[in-house]
LUMMIZA-696727 format. One line per 5 residues: their letters; for each residue z, x, y of N, C-alpha, C. Coordinates in nm, 3 decimals. Layout:
N
A> Z,X,Y,Z,X,Y,Z,X,Y | ...;
//
This chain:
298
XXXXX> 0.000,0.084,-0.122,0.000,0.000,0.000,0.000,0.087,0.126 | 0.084,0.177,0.119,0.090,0.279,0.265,-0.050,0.353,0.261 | -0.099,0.357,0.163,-0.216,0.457,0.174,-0.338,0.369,0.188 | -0.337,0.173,0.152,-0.425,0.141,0.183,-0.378,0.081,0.391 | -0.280,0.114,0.447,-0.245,0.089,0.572,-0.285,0.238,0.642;
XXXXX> -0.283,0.329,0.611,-0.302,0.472,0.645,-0.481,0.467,0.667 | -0.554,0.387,0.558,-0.700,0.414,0.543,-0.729,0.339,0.694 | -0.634,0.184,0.650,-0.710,0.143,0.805,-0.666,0.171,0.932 | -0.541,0.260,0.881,-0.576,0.282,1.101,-0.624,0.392,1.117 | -0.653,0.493,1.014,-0.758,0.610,1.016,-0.913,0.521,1.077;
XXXXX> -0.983,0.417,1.049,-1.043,0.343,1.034,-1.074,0.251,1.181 | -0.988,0.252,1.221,-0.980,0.216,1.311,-0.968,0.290,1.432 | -0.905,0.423,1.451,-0.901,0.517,1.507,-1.059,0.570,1.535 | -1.142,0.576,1.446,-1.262,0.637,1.442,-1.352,0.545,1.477 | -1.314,0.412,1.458,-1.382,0.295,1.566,-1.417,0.293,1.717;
XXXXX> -1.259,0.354,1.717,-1.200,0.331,1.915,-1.293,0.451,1.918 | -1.266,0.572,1.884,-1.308,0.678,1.909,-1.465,0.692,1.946 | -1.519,0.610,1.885,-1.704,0.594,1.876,-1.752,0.478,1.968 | -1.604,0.439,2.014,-1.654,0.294,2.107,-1.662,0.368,2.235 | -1.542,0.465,2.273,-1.566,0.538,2.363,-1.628,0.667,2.396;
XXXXX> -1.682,0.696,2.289,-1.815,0.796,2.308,-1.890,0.728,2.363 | -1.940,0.624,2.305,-2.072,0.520,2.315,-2.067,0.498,2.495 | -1.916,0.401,2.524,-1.926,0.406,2.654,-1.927,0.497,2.765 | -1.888,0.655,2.723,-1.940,0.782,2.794,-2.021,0.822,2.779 | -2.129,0.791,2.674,-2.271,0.798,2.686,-2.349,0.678,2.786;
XXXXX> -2.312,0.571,2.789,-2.356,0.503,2.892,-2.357,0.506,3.033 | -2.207,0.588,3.084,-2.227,0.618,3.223,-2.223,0.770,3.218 | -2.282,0.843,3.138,-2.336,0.994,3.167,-2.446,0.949,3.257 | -2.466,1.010,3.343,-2.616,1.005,3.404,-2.695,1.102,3.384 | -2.858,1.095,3.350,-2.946,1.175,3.322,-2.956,1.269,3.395;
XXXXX> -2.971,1.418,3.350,-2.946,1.500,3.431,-3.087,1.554,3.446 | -3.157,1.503,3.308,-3.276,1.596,3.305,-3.413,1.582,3.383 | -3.462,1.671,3.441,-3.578,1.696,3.555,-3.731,1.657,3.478 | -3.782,1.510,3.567,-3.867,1.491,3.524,-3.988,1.617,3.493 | -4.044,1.605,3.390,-4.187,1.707,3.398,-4.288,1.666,3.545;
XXXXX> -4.313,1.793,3.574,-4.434,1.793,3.664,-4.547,1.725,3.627 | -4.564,1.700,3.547,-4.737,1.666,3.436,-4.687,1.508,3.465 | -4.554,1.445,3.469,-4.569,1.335,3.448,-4.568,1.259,3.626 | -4.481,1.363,3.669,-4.433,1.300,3.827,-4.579,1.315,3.881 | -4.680,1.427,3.813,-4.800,1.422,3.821,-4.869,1.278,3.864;
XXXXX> -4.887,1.280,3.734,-4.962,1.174,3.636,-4.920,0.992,3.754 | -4.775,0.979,3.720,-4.740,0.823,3.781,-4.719,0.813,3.913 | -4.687,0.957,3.991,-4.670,0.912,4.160,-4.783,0.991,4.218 | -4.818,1.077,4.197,-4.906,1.179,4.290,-5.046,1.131,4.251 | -5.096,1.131,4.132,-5.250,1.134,4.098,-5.285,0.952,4.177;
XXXXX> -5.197,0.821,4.188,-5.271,0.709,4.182,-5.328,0.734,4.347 | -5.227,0.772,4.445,-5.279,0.795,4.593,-5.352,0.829,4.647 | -5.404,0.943,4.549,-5.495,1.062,4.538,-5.673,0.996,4.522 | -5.634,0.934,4.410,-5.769,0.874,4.352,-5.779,0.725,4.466 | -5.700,0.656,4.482,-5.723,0.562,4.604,-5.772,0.617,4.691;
XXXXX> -5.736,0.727,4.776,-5.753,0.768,4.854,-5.930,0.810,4.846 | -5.942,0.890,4.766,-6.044,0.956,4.760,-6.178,0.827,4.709 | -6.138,0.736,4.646,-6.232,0.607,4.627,-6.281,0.549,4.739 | -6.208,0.555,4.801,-6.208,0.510,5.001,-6.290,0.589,5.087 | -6.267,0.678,5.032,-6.365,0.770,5.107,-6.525,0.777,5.023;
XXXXX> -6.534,0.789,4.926,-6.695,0.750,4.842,-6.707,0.621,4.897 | -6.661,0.541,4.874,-6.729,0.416,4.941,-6.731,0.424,5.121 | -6.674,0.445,5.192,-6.697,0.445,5.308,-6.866,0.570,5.329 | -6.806,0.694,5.269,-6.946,0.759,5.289,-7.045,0.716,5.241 | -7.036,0.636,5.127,-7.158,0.572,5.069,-7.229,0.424,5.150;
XXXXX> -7.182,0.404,5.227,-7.222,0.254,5.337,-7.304,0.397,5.424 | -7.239,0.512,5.483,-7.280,0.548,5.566,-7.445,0.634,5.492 | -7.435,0.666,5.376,-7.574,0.744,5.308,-7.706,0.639,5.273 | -7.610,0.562,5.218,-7.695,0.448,5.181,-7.743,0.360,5.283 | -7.746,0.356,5.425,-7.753,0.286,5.540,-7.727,0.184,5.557;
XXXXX> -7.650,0.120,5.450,-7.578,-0.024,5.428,-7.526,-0.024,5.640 | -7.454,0.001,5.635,-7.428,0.026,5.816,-7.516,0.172,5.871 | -7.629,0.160,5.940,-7.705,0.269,5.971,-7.683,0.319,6.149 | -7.542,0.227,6.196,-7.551,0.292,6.296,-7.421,0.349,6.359 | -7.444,0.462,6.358,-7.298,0.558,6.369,-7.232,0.537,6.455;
XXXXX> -7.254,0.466,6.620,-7.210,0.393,6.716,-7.085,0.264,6.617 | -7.103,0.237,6.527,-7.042,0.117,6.442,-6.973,0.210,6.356 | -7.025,0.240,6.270,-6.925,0.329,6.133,-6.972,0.479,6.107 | -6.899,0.555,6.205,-6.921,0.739,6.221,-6.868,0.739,6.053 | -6.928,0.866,6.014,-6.954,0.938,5.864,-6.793,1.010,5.858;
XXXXX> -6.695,0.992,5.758,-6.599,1.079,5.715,-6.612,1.202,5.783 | -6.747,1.273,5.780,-6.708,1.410,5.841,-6.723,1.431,5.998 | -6.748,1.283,6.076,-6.784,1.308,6.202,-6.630,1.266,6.279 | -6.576,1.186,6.160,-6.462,1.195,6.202,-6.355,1.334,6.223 | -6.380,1.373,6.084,-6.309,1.521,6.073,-6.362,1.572,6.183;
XXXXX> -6.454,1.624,6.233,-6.488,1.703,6.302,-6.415,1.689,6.463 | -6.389,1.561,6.480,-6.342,1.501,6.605,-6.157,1.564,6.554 | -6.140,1.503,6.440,-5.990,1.570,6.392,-5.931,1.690,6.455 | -6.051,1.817,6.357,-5.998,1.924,6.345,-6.040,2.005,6.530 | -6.157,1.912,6.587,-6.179,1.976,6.718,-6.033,1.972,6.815;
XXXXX> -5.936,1.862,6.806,-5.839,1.826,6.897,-5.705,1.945,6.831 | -5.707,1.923,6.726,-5.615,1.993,6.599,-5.641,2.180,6.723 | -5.769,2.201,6.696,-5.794,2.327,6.788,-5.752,2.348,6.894 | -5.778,2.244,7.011,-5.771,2.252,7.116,-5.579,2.228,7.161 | -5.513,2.205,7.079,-5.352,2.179,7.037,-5.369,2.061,7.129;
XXXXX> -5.412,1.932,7.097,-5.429,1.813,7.152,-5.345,1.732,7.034 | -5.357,1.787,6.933,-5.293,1.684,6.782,-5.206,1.618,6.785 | -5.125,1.728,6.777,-4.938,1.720,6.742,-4.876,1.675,6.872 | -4.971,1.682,7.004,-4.915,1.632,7.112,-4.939,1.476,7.144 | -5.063,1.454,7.082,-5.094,1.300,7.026,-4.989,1.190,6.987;
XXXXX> -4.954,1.316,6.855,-4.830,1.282,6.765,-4.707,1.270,6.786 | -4.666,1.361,6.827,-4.487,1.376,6.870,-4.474,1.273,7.022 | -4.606,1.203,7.100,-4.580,1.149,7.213,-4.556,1.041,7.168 | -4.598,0.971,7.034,-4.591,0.816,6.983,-4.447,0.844,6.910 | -4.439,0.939,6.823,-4.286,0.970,6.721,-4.202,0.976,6.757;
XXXXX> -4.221,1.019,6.899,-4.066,1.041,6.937,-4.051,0.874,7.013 | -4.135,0.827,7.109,-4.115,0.736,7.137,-4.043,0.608,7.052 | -4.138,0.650,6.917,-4.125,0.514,6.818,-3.944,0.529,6.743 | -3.879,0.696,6.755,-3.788,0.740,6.701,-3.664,0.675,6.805 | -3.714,0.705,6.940,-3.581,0.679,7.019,-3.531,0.539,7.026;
XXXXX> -3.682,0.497,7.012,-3.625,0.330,7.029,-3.604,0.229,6.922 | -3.634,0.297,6.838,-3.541,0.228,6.664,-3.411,0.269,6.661 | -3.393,0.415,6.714,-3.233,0.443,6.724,-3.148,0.336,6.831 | -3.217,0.308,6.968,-3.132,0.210,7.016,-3.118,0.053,6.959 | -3.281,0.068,6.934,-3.271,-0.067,6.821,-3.142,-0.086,6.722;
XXXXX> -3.164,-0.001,6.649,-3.021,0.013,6.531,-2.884,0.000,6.618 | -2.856,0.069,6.746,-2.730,0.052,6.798,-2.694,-0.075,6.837 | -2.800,-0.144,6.890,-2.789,-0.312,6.917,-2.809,-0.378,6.815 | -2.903,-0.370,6.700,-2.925,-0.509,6.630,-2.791,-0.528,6.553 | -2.766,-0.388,6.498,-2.623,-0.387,6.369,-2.522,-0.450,6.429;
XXXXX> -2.447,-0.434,6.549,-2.366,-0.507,6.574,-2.333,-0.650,6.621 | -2.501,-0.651,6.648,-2.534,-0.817,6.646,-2.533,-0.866,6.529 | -2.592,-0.804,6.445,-2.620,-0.891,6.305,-2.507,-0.919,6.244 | -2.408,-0.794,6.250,-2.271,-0.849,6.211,-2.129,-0.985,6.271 | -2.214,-0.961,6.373,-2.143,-1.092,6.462,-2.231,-1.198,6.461;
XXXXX> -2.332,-1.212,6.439,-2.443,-1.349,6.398,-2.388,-1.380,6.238 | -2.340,-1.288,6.159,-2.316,-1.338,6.074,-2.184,-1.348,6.016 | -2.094,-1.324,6.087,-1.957,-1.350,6.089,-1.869,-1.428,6.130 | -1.940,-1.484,6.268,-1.947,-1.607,6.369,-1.972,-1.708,6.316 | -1.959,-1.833,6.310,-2.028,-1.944,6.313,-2.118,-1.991,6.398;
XXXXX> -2.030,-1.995,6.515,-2.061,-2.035,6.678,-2.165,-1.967,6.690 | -2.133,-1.854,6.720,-2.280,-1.749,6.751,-2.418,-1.760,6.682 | -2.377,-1.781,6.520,-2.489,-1.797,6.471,-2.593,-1.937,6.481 | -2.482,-2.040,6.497,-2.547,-2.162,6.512,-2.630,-2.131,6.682 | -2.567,-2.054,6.756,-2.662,-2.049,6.878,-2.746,-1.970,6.881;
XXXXX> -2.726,-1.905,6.850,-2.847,-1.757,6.867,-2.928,-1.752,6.689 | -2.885,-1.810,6.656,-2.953,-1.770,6.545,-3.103,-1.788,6.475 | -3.128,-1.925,6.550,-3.247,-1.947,6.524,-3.326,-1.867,6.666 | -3.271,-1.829,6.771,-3.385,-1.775,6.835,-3.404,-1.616,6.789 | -3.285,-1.569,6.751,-3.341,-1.428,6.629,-3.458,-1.458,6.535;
XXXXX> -3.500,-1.603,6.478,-3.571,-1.553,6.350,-3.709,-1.610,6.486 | -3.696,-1.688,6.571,-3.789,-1.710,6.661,-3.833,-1.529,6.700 | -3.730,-1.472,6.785,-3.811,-1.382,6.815,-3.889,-1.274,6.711 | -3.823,-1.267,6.614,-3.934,-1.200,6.492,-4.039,-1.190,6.431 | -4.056,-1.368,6.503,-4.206,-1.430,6.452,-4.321,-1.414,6.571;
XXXXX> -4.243,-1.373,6.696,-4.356,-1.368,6.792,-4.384,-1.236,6.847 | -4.556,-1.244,6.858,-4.588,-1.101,6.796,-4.546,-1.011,6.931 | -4.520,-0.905,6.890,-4.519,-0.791,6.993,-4.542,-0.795,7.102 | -4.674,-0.804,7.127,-4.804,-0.784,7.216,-4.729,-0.866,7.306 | -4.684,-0.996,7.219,-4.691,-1.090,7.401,-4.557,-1.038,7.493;
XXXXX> -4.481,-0.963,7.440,-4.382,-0.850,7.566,-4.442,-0.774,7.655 | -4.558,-0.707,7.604,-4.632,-0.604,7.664,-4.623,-0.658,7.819 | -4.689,-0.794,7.872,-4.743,-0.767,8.012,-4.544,-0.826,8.071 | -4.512,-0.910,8.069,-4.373,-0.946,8.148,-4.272,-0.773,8.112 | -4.284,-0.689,8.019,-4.246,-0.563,8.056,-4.327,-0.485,8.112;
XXXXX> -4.421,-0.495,8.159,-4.512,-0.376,8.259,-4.451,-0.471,8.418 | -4.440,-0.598,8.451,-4.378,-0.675,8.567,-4.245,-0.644,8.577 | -4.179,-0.640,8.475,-3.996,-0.613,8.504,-3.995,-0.479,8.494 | -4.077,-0.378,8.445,-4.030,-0.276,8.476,-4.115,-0.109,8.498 | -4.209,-0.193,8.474,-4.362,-0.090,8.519,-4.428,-0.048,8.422;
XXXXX> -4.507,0.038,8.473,-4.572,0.153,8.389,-4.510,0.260,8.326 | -4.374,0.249,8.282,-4.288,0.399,8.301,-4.262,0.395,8.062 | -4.190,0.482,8.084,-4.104,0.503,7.936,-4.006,0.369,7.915 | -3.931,0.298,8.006,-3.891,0.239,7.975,-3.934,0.057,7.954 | -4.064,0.069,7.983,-4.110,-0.047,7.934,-4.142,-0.020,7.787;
XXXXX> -4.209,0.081,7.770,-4.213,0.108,7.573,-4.127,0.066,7.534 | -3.989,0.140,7.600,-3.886,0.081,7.482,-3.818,-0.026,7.478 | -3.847,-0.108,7.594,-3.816,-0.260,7.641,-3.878,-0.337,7.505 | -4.007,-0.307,7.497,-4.111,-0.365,7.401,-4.065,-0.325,7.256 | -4.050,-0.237,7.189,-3.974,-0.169,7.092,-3.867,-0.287,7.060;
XXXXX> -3.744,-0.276,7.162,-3.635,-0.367,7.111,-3.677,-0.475,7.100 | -3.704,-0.530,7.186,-3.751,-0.681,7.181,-3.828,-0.721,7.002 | -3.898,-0.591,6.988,-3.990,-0.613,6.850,-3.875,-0.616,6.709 | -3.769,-0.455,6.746,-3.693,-0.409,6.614,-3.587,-0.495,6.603 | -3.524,-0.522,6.712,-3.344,-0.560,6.736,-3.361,-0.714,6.631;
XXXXX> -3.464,-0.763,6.612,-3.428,-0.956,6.575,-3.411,-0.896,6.399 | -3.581,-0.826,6.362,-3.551,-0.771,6.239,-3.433,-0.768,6.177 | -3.401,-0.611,6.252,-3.266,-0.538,6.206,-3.146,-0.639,6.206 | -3.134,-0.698,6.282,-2.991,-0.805,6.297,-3.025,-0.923,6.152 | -3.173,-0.981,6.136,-3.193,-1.056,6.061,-3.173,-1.004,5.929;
XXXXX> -3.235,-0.907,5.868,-3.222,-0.803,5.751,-3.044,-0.827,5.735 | -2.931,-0.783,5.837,-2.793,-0.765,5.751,-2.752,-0.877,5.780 | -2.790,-1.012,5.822,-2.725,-1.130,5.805,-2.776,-1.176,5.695 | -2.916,-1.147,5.647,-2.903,-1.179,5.527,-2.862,-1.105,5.399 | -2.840,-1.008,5.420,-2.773,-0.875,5.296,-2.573,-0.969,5.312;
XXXXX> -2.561,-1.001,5.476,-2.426,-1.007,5.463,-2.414,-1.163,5.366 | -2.518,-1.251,5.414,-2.510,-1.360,5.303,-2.497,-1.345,5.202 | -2.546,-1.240,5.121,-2.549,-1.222,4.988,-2.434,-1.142,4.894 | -2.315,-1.131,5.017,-2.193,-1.046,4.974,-2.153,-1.167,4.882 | -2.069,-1.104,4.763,-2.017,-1.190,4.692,-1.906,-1.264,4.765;
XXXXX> -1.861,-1.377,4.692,-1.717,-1.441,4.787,-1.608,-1.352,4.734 | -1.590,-1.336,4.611,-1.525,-1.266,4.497,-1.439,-1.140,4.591 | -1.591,-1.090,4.642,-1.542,-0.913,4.681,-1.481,-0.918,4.827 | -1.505,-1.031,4.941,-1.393,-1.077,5.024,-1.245,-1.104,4.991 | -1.252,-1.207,4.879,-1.097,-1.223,4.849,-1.075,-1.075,4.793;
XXXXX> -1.131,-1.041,4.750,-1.084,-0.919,4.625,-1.033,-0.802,4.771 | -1.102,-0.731,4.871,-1.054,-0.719,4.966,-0.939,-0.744,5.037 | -0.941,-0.874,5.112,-0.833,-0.938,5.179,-0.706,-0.955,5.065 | -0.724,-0.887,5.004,-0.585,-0.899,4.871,-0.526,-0.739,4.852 | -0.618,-0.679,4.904,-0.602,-0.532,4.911,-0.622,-0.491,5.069;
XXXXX> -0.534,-0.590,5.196,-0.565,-0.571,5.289,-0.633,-0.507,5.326 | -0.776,-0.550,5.349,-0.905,-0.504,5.439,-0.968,-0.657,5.499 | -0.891,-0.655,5.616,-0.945,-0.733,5.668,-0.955,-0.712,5.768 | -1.004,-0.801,5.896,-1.075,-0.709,5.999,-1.214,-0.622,6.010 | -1.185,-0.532,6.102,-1.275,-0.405,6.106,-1.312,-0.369,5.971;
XXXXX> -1.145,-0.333,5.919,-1.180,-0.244,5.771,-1.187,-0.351,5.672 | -1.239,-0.423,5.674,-1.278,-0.538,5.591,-1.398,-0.530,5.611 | -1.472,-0.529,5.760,-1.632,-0.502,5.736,-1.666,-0.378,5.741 | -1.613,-0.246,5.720,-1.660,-0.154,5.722,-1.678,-0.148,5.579 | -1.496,-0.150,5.521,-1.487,-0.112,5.337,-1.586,-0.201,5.258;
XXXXX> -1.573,-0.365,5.325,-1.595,-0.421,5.186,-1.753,-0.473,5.243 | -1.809,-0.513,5.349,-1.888,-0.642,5.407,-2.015,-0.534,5.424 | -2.026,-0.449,5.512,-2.136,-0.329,5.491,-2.192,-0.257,5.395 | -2.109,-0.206,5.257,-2.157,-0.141,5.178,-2.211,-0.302,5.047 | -2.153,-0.368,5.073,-2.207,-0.523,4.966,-2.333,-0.562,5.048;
XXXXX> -2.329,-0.555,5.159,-2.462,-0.594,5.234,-2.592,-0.487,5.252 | -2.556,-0.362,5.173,-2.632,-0.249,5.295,-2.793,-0.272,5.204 | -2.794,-0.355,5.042,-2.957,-0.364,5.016,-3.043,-0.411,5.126 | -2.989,-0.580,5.175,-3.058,-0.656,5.289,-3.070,-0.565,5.393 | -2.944,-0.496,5.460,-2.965,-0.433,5.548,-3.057,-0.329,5.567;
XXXXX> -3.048,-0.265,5.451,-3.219,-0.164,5.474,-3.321,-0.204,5.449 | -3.321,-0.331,5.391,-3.423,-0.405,5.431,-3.515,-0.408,5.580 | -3.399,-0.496,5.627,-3.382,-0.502,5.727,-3.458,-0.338,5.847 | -3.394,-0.253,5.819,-3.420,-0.141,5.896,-3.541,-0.087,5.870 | -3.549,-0.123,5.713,-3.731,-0.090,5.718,-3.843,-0.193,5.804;
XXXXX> -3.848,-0.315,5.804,-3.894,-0.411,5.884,-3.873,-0.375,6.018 | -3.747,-0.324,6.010,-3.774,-0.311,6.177,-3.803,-0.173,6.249 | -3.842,-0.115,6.136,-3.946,0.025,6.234,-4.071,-0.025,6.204 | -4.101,-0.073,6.077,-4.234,-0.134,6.107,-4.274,-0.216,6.260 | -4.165,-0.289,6.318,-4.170,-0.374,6.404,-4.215,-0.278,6.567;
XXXXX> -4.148,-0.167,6.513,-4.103,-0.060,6.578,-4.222,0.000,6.637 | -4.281,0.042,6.535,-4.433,0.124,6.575,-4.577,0.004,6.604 | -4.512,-0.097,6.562,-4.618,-0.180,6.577,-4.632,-0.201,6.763 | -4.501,-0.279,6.766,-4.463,-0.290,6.894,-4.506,-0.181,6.993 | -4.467,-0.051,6.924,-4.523,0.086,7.038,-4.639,0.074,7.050;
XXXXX> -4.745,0.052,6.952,-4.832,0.082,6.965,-4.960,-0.016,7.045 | -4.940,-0.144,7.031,-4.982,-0.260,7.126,-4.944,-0.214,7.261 | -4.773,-0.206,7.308,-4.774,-0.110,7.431,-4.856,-0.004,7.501 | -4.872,0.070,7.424,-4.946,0.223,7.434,-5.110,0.175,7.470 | -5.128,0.099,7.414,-5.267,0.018,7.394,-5.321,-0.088,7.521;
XXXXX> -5.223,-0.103,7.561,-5.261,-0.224,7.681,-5.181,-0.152,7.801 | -5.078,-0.141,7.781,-4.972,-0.054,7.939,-5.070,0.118,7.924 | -5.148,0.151,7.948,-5.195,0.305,7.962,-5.146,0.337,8.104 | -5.121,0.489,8.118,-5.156,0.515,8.204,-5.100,0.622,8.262 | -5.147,0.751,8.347,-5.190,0.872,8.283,-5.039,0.951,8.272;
XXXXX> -4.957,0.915,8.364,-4.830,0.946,8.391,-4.730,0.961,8.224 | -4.763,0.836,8.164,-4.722,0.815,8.049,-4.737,0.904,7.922 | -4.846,1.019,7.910,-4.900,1.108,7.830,-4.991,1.032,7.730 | -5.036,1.074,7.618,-5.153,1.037,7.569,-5.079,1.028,7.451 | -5.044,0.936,7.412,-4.973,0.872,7.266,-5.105,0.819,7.163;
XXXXX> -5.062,0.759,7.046,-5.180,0.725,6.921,-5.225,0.611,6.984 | -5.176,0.506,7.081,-5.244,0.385,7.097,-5.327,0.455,7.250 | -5.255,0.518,7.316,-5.383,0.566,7.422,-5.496,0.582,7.401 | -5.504,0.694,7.257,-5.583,0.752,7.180,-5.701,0.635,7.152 | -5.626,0.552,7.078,-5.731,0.470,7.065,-5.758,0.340,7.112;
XXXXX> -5.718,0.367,7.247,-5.796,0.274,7.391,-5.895,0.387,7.465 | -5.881,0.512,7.437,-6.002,0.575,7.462,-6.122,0.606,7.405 | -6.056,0.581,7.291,-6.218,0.588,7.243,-6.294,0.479,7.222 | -6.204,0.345,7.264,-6.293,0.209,7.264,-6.355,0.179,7.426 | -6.288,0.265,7.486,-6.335,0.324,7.646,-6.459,0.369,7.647;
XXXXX> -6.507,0.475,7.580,-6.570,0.581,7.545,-6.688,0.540,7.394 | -6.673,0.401,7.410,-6.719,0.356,7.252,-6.793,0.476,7.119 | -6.659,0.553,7.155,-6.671,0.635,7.043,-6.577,0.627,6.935 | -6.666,0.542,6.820,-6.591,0.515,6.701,-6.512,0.648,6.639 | -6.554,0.758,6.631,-6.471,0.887,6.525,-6.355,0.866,6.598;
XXXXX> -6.324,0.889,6.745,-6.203,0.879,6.812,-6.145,0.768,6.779 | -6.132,0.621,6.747,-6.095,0.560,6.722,-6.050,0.525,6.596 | -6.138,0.597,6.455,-6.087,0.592,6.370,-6.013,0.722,6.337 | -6.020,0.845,6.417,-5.912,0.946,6.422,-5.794,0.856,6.466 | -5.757,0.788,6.586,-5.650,0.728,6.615,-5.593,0.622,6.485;
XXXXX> -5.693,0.586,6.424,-5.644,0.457,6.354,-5.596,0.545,6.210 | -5.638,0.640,6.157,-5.596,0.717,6.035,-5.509,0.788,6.091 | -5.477,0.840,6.220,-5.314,0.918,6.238,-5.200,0.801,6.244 | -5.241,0.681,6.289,-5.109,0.595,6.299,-5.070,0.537,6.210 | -5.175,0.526,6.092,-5.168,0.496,5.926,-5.066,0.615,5.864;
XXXXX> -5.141,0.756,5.898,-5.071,0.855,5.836,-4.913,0.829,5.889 | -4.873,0.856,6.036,-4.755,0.887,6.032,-4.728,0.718,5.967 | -4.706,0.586,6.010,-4.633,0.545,5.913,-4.603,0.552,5.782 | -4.710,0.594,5.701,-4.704,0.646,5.562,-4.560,0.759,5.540 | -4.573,0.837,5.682,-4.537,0.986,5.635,-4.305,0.894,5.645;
XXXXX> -4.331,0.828,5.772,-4.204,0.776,5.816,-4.111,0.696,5.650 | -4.221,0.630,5.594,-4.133,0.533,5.513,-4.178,0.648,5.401 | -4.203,0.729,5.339,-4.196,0.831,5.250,-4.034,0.927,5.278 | -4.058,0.965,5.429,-3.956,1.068,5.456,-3.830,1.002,5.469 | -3.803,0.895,5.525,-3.682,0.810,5.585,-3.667,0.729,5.420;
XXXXX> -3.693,0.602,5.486,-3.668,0.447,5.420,-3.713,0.481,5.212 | -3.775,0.530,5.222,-3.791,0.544,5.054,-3.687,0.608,5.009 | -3.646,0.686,5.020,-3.501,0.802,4.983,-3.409,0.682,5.007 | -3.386,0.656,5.114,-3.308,0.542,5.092,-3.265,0.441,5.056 | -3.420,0.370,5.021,-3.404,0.317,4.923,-3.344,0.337,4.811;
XXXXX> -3.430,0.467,4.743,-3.348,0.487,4.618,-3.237,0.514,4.577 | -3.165,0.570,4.711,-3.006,0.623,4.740,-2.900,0.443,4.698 | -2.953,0.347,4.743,-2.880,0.272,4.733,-2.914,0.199,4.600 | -2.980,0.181,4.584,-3.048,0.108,4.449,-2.960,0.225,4.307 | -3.009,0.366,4.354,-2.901,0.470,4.236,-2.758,0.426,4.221;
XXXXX> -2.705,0.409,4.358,-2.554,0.365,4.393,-2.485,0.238,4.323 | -2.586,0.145,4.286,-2.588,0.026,4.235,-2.639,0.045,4.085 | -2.650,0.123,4.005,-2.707,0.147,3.883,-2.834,0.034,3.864 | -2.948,0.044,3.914,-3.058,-0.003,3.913,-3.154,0.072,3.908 | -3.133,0.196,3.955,-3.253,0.323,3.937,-3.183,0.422,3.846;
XXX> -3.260,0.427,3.746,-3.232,0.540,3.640,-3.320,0.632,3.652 | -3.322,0.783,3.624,-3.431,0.860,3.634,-3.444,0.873,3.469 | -3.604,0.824,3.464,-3.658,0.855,3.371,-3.682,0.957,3.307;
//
């Protein structure tokens, strides 16, 4: 009898023991470094071949004379050539850094205003029942129509850009964490306010990090809103004081009805947004999505 009581808690011992291997194999996290051949293969090669399909067919309208007049659709390389001539003349990067930085400063004030709105639109009742529908109002109306009542309230200067900017990012960004904050559990409030955090440190500890998916939502929408907004500005407010940003760029060459300039302008403002939500908002993405065990590395 003792030796058939001895078998089973030997028996049992080696149960527990394998239950909790099992569950330290489940939250080990993968340590191991994808192969090159594959990060190859599933992220780098599909962009590549899009990319380059885009370009055979565009040169091929232009060989084949499907469009035969270069006034309408300039050839891939007449564009380059317009590229790499400005690239020379150090016209490029000054192109560039005049729209980036613009589009940078005023998402940063964006972010300083919308977040603390969004958290009080959605913490409020009052507030939200008043202001709330004209937040998702102003989100829906496009950019552009700020452009001329900010060139009247405040000129031709830097600070109508970024008049136009907020007006575009701030509804986004505030809209994005009222709805991330909707989606906090009720659970993890009480569970909080039971572990006094309430208050401030109630929305810092518990209400921000339960909300922050919506919220970067949110912050991605609203640099999109961001550069869009700049760039309608840049496009209609010109003027020479202001420097020569990507939408100047390409109000001059519709000035100048020279298409390469225009589709140089229109493939740099493609590129940098590409380059923005690659360098910024994607990492971040995945930073929070990892944080949440939803991204595993394969």
């Amino acid at each position: 009898m003792a030796s058939t009581d001895s078998t089973t808690v030997a028996k049992d011992g080696s149960d527990l023991a394998g239950l909790e291997a099992g569950l330290d194999a489940l939250e080990t996290r993968q340590t191991l470094r994808t192969p090159f051949r594959q990060t190859f293969v599933q992220k780098i090669l599909p962009p590549v071949l899009a990319v380059a399909l885009v370009l055979a067919v565009w040169q091929a309208l232009v060989s084949f004379k499907v469009v035969d007049d270069p006034t309408k659709l300039p050839a891939p390389s007449a564009v380059w050539d317009v590229v790499h001539t400005a690239w020379l003349q150090g016209e490029l990067l000054g192109y560039i850094w005049t729209s980036v930085s613009r589009g940078l400063l005023g998402f940063c004030f964006a972010l300083l205003i919308g977040t603390p709105l969004g958290l009080i639109v959605a913490r409020v009742k009052f507030i939200r029942a008043a202001i709330g529908p004209i937040l998702s109002g102003l989100q829906s109306l496009p950019s552009v129509a700020w452009v001329p009542p900010a060139v009247i309230w405040l000129g031709l200067n830097n600070s109508m850009m970024y008049a136009v900017i907020l007006l575009g990012a701030v509804p986004s960004i505030a809209n994005g964490l009222v709805s991330g904050v909707d989606q906090v559990p009720p659970l993890f409030l009480r569970a909080g306010r039971t572990l006094g955090a309430t208050g401030l440190k109630g929305t810092w500890h518990i209400v921000l990090p339960a909300a922050l998916p919506g919220y970067v939502a949110g912050l991605k929408q609203g640099w999109a809103f961001s550069w869009r907004s700049l760039m309608a500005a840049e496009i209609i407010a010109s003027f020479p004081d202001l420097g020569v940003g990507l939408g100047q760029l390409l109000e001059n060459g519709r000035n100048a009805s020279d298409m390469a300039m225009v589709f140089e302008a229109i493939l740099l403002i493609l590129i940098v947004g590409i380059a923005i939500d690659l360098l910024i908002f994607s990492p971040l993405e995945r930073w929070v999505l990892r944080s949440r065990g939803l991204l595993v590395k394969s």
